[in-house]
TORLUMDO-474280 format. One record per residue: x, y negated, z negated of N, C-alpha, C in turn. Coordinates in pm, whole numbers, plus 50000, padded with zeros to 5 digits. Atoms other than C-alpha are relative to their C-alpha. Example, Ala and Ser with C-alpha at 12.3 -4.5 7.8 and 13.67 -1.06 7.14 Angstrom:
BEGIN
500895011950000512305045049220500904988050000499185011950006513675010649286499234989149927
# end
This chain:
BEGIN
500835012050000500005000050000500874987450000499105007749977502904977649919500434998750138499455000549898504754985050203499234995350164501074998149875501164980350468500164982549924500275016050026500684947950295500784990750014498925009149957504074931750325500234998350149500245001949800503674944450722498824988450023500905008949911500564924750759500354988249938499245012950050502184893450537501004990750119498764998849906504894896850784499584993950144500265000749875502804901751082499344988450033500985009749991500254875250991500964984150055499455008649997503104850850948500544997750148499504997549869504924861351264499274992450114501055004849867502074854551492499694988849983499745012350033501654820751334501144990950008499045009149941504694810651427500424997050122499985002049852504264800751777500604986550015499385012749979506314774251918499134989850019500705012549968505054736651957500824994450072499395004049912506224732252288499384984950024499775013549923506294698852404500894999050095499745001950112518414518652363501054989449961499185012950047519494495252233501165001049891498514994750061523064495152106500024984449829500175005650104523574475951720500834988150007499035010649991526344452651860500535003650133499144992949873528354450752135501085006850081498944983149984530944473652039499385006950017500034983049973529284503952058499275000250175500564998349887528354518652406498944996950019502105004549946525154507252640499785014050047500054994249953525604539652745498695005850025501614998250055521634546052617498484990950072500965008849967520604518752816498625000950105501054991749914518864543653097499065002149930501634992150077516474555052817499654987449949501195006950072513324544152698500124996449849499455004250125513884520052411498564993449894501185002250076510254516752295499285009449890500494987650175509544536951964498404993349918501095004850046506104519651901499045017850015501234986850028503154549251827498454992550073501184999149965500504556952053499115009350006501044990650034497754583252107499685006650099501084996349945496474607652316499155010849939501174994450054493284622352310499835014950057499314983849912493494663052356497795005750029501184998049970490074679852487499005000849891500785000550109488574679652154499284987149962499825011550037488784642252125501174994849867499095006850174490964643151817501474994450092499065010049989493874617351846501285006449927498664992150042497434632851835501344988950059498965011649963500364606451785501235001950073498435001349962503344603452047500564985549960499255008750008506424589751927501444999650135499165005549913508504569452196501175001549943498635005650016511684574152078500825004350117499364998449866514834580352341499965013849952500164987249949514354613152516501645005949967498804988850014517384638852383499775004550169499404996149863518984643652731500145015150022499544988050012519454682552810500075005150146499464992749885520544706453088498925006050097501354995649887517974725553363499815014449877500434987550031518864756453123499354995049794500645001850102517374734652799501364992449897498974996850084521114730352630500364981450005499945016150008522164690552550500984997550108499145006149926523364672052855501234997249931499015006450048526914666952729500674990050047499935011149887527804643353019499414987849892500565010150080525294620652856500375000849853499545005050185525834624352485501464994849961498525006450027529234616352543500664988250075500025013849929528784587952677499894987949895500815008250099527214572952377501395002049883499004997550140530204564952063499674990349880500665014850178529364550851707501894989849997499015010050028531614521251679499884999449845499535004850161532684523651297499964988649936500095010350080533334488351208499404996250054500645006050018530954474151405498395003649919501384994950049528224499351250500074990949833499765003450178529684492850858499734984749997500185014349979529664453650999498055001049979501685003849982525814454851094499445005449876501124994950140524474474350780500554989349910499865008050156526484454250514499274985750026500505013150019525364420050660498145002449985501124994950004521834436050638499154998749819500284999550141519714426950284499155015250009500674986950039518884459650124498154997749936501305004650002514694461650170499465012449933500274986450083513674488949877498645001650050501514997650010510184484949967499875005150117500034991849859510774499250344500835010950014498384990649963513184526350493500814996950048498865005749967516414521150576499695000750163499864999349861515494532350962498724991650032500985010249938514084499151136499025006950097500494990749918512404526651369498985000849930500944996250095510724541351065499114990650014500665013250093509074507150977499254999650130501045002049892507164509151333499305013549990500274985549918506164547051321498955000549869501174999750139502354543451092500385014949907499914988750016502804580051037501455003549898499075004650109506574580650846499364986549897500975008650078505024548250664499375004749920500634991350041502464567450548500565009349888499344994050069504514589850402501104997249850498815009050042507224568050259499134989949884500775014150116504454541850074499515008849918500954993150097503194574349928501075005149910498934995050109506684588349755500234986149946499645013450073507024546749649499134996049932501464999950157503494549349466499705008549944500174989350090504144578749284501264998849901498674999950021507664569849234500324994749817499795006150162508634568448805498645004249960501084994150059504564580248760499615015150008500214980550017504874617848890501405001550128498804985949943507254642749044499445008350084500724990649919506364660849359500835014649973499104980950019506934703649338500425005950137499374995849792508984711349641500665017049962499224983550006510274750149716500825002150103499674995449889512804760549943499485008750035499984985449937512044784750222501085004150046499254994149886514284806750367499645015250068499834989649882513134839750437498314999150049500955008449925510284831450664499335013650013500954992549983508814863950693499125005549892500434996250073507624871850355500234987249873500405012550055506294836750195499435003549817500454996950081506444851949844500184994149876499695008550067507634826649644498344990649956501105010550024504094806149729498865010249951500944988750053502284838949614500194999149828499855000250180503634836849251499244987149955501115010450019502284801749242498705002949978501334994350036499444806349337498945007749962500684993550058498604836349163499904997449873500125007150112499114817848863498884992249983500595021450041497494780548923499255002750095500865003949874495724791449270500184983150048499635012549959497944760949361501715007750057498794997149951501374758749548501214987450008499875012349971503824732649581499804989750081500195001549889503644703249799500734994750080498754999449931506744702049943500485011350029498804992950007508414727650137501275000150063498524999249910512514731750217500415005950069498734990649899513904740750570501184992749985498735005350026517114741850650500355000950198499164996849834518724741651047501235009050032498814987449992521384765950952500025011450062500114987249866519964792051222500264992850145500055009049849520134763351506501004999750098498825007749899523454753451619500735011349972498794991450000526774773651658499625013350097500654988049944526224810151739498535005249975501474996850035522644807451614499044994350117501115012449960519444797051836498545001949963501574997450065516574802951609499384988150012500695012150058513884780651581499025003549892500814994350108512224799251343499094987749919499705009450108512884771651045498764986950079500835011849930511044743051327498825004049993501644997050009508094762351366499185003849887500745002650115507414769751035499664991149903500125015750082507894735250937498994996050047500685003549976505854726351182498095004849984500984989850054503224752851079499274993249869499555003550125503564739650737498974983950009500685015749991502434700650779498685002750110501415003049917499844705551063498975007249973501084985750044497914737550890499644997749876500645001850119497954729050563500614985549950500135014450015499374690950570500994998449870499014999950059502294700050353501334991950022498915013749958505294671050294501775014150073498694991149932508784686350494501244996149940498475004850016512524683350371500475005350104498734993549959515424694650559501634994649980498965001050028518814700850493500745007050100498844995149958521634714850691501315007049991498534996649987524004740550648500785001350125499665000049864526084734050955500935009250013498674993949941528124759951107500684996350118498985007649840530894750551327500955014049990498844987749944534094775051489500494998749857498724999750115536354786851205501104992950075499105006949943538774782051463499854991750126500825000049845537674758751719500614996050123499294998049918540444766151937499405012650118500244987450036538684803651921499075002849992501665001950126534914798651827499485018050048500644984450033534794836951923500255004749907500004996450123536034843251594498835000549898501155001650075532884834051451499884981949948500125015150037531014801451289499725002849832499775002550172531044792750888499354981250001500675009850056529474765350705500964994549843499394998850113531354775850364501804999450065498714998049966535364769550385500355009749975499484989849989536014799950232498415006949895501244994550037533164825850126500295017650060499964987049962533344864350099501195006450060498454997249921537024866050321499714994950098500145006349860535574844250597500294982949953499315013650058537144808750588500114992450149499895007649864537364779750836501374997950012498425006349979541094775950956500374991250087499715008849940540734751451180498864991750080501315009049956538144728851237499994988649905499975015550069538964690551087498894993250019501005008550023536434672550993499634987950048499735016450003538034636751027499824999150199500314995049862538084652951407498735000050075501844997749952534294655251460499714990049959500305014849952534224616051474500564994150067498375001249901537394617251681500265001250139500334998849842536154610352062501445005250025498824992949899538454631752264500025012849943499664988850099538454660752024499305013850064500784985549962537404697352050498974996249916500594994450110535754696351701499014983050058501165011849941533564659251833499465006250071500544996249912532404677552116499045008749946501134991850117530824702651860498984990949909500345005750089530154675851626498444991050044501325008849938527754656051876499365005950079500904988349933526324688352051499595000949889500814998050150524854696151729499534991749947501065014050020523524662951622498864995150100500825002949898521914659751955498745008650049501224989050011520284692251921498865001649894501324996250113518974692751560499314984750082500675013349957517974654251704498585004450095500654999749917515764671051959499015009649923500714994050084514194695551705499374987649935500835009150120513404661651464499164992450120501205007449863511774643351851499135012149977500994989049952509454676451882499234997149817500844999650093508634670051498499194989449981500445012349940508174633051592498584998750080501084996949889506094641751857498075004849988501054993250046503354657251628499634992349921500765009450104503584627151370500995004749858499324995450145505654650751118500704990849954499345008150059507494627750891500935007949936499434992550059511004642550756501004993449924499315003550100513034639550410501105011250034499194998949900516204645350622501344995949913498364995250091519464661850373501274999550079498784989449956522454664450551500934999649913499095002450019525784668250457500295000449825500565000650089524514677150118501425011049935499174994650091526724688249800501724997050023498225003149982530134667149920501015000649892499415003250149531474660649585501335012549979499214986749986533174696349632500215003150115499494998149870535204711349894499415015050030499954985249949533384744749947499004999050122500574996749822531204732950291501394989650048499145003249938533594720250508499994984050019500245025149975532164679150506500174995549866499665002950125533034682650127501064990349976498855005050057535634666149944500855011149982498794989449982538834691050039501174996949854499384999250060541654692949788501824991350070499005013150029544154668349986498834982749976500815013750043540764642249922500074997549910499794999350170541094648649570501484991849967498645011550027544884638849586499924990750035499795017949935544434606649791498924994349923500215009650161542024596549515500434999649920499355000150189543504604649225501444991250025498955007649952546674586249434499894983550026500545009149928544424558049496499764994550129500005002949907544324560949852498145003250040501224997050042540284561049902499935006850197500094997949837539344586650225498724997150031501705005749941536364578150451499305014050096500284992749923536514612450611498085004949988501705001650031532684619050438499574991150048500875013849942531454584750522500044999250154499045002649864532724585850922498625008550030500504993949969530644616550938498364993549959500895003150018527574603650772499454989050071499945010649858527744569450993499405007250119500494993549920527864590651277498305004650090501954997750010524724610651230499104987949950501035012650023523054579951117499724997050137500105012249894523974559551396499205007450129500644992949929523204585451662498635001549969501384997449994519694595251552499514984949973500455010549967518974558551477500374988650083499185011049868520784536751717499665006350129500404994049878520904563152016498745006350033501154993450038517854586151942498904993050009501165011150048515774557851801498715011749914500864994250058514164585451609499294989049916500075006550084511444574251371499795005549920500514989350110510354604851186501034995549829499104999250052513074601650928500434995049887499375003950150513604596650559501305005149934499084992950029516824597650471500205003249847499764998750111518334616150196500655002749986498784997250022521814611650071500065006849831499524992950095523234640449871501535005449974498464994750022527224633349838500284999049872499664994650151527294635049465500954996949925498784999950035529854617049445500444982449975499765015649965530914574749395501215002650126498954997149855533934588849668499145001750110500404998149902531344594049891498664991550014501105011249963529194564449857500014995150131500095006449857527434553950176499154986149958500375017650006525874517050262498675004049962501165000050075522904513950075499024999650102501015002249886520984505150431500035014650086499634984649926521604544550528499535009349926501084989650069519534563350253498924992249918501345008150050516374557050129499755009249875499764992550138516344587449852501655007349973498834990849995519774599249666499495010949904500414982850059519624635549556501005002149935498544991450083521884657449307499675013050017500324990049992521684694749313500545006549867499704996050123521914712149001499735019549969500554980450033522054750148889500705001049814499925002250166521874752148507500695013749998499954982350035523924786548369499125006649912501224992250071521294795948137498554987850052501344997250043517324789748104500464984549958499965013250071517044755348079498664990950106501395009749906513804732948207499864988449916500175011749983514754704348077500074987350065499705008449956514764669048230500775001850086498395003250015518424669248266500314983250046499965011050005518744633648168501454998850042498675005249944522634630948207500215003650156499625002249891522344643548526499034983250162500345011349968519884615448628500334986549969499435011950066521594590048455501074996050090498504997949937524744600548629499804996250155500245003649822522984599149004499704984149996500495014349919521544564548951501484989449910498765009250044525094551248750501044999950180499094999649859526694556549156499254995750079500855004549909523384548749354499904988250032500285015749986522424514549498498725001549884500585001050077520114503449215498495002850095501555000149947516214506249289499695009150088500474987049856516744539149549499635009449855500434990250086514504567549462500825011249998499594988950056516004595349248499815014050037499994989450002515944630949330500795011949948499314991750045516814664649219499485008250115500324996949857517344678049572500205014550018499654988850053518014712349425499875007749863500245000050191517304731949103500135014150023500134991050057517684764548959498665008149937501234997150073514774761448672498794987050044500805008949978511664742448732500274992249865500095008750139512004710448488498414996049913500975002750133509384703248232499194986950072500105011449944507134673348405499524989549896499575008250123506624661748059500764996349894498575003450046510004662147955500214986550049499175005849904510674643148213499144984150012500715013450076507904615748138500554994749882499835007050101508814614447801501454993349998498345008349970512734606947873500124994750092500125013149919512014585148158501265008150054499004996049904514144611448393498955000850084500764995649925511124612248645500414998550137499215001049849512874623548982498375000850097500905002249911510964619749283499525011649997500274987049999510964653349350500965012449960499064990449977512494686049264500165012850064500624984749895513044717549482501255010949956499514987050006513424748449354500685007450083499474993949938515644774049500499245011150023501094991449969514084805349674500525013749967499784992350020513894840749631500285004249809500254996650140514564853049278500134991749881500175012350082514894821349155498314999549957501484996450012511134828649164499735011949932500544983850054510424864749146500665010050052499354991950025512214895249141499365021450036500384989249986510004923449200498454999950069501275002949975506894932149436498975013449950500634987350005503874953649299499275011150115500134992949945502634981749453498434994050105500925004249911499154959049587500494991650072499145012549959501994933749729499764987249957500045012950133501894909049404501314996950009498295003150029505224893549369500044995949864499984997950098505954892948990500994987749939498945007849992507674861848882501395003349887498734996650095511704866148732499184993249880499795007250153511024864548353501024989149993499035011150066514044850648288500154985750063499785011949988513654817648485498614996249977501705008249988509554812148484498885012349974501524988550028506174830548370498594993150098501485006549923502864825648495499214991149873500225011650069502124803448157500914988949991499375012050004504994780448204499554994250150500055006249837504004777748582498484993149961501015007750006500244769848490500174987349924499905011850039501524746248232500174985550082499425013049908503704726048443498904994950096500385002649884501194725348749498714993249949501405005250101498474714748497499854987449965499735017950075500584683148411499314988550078500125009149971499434652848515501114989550056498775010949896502834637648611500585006750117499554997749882503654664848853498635001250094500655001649872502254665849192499735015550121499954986649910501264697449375499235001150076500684995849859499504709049715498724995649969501525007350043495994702849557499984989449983500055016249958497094666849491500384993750075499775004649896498384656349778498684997950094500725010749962496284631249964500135010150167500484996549844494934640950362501134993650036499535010849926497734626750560500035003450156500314999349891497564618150903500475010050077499474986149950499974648951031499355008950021500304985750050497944674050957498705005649941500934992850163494974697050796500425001749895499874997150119494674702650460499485015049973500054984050011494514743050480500695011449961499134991650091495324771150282500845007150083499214997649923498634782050433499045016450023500404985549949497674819050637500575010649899499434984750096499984844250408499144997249908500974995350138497794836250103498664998450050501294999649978494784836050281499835014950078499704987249976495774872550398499905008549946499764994350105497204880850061498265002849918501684998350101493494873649891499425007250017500534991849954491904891550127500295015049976499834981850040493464928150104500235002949816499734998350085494404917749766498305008749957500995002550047490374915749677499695012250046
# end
């Protein structure tokens, strides 16, 4: 019975994941090269045979090949000018009450989104979950067999996309996700690039070293370094997830958009390495993090003109402070070693003692779900926090295909508590927004059924 029920979980999901097929330069250093494309990112409408009104966003068309793959001709045409980018943001007054992407601020739909995490912001805490394994959604089963609630945030990641990967899995269930049941989206990025990318048949890595697989040659400071092997990777892959965030664009999705997440440490490769560590502690300050974050900025908002896009910086670090006009939420990621759901006030203390003052807080990662009246009463109230997946949840499935949540991090009375609170925010409170129905995702409307 287990085993029939996780097939049709599986299968239900499967078949629900059907694809959703579908410039102006900042100064006059950086290339016009953009200037062929359409530089109008205003939101308009068409009307599909139903009559219902489905928003296209104008931003510039991601260029690509006859066989689908990113024109590279064109993308490398286009180069972020460094000082004149760091020039144009700093003379820029920091506007807390908008998003940092002037794009955003035309696109009703991001808006929307964005005025709603800034009127919740310090009064509640949204419950976000990562996904990752996409075929068996059992994480949102423990929920809701608790609270008959779920969170209302969930986390992809693009780490199947680029390199030797070409899933889109992660897109379509995002997109699944906001238009079915009108659920808010993160994404983050573990990027894999060549270990060696002299070699990239050796394989691709994300982690510098992990298990006995290690990157030996693929510079970082290189993949902002026009002329390079490792640039040529660096802006094929920005141009691609770019064309995944237009197709999410395209539908209205609005995205709380991680990259480059957990720098502070050298174990992904855009980290802080161990000669960065010496040239601070030497006082020599490196920019190799910041170069890269520029970059991807500038590209998806300068070239792209995306507008979907809330950013969210998670370098963790004052070494890897970026310009305050380049994230709109900063994140920390945290994994407690024991059983702990509290607050964690020093670590919120600690994100907004490095942040530009007045950006919203997050805990862009967690271990244990925090307390949402801890977190009232010590005035740590992060925007949101997102659990990690898999047994960070639950640990075992029963024989009617129940998923059983891990004792040791959460019960089904600490989960009703929390979801009960009044300062956090979950799937049942979340407001209609324009993206999307408000419908009970398909696996638990599967699960009920054979369950019952």
């Amino acid at each position: 019975m287990k085993k029939f029920l996780s097939l049709i979980l599986t299968a239900a999901l499967t078949l629900s994941l059907t694809a959703c097929q579908k410039d102006d330069a900042y100064s006059e250093g950086v290339s016009d090269a953009s200037s062929d494309l359409a530089s109008d990112n205003s939101v308009s409408s068409d009307t599909d045979d139903n009559g219902t009104e489905s928003p296209v966003i104008l931003s510039n068309p991601v260029k690509k090949t006859a066989d689908g793959d990113i024109d590279m001709e064109a993308a490398l045409s286009y180069e972020t000018d460094f000082d004149a980018f760091k020039a144009e943001m700093a003379s820029r007054e920091v506007d807390l009450s908008m998003p940092v992407s002037l794009n955003a601020r035309e696109n009703e739909n991001t808006m929307e989104v964005f005025n709603y995490l800034k009127s919740i912001y310090g009064k509640q805490m949204l419950s976000a979950q990562q996904q990752m394994d996409l075929s068996n959604t059992y994480e949102d089963l423990v929920f809701y067999n608790a609270t008959g609630d779920i969170p209302a945030m969930k986390g992809f990641d693009f780490i199947f996309t680029t390199g030797s990967y070409s899933s889109r899995d992660m897109i379509d269930a995002a997109i699944k996700w906001a238009t079915e049941s009108g659920g808010l989206v993160t994404f983050t990025w573990h990027w894999n690039v060549p270990r060696d990318v002299d070699n990239p048949d050796l394989g691709w890595a994300f982690y510098m070293e992990r298990d006995g697989v290690t990157i030996d040659n693929f510079d970082p400071l290189k993949a902002t370094t026009p002329g390079t092997k490792e640039y040529e990777v660096a802006v094929h892959d920005i141009d691609l997830i770019a064309s995944y965030l237009q197709e999410m664009e395209s539908l209205g999705i609005t995205v709380l958009f991680r990259p480059f997440h957990e720098a502070s440490d050298g174990w992904f490769w855009w980290g802080l390495q161990t000669e960065d560590k010496k040239m601070i502690k030497d006082g020599t300050y490196p920019d190799t993090y910041q170069r890269l974050w520029y970059m991807m900025f500038d590209r998806l908002e300068n070239y792209h003109k995306l507008s979907n896009i809330i950013w969210v910086w998670n370098g963790q670090s004052k070494f890897c402070a970026v310009d305050p006009n380049t994230y709109d939420i900063a994140g920390v990621d945290y994994y407690a070693n024991s059983e702990d759901h509290s607050p964690l006030v020093s670590q919120y203390e600690k994100l907004a003692d490095y942040t530009y003052e007045g950006k919203m807080l997050a805990l862009s990662e967690c271990g244990y779900l925090p307390d949402p009246q801890q977190c009232a009463d010590e005035n740590a109230m992060w925007l949101y926090y997102m659990i990690w997946n898999g047994d960070f949840i639950y640990d075992s499935i029963s024989f009617d295909g129940t998923p059983s949540p891990n004792e040791e991090r959460l019960n089904n009375d600490l989960i009703k508590e929390y979801f009960e609170n009044e300062h956090l925010v979950t799937w049942n409170d979340l407001p209609e927004f324009r993206f999307g129905k408000k419908e009970k995702p398909n696996p638990i409307v599967v699960w009920e059924y054979f369950k019952d």
